[in-house]
C-alpha positions in Angstrom: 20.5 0.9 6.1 17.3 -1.1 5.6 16.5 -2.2 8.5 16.5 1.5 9.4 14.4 2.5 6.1 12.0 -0.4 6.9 11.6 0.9 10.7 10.8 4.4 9.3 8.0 3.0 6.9 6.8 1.0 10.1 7.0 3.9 12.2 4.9 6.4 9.3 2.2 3.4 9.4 1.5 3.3 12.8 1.4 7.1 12.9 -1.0 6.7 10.6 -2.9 4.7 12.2 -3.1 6.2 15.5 -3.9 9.3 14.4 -6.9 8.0 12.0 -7.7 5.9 14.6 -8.3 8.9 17.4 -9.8 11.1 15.0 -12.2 8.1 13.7 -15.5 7.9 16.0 -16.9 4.8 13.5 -15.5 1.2 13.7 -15.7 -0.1 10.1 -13.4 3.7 9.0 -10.7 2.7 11.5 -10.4 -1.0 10.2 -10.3 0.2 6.5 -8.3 2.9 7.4 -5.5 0.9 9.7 -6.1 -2.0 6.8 -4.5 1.0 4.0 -2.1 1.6 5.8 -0.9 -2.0 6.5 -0.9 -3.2 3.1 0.9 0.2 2.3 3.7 -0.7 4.5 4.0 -4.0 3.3 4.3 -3.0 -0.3 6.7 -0.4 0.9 8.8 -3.2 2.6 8.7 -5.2 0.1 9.9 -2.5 -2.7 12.6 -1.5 0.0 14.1 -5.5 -1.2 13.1 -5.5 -4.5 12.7 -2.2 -6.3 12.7 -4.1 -9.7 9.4 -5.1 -9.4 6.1 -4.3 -11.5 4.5 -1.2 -11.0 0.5 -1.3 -10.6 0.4 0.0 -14.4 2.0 -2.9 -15.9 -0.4 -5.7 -13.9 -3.1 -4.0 -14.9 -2.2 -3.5 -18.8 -1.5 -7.5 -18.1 -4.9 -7.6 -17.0 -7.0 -5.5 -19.3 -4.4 -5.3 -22.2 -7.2 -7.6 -24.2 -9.6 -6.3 -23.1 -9.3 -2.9 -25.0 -7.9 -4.3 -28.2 -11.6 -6.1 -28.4 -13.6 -2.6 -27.4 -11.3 -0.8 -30.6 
């Protein structure tokens, strides 16, 4: 059942991609669009194996948690 969930999120990417990528006339918007959508997928991969992990909320309240004690 993963492997066919991880095909699917491989499959949305590269639709993605082709789309942007036709519709796209500049070269530096295709790379940071196809570049999106890659690391996209492999987050999406990787939560597929792992759904336990962090959310992008708690690394940045790791980060800046601090950080806004010391502007209070």
């Amino acid at each position: 059942m993963k492997v066919a969930s991880m095909l699917g999120i491989l499959l949305l990417a590269v639709t993605i991609v082709y789309i942007e990528w036709k519709r796209s006339e500049e070269k530096k918007a295709r790379m940071i669009s196809a570049g999106v959508s890659a690391v996209s997928a492999i987050i999406g991969i990787i939560l597929l194996f792992d759904p336990r992990l962090p959310g992008p909320g708690v690394i940045i309240k790791l980060l800046f948690g601090g950080l806004d004690k010391v502007m209070k």
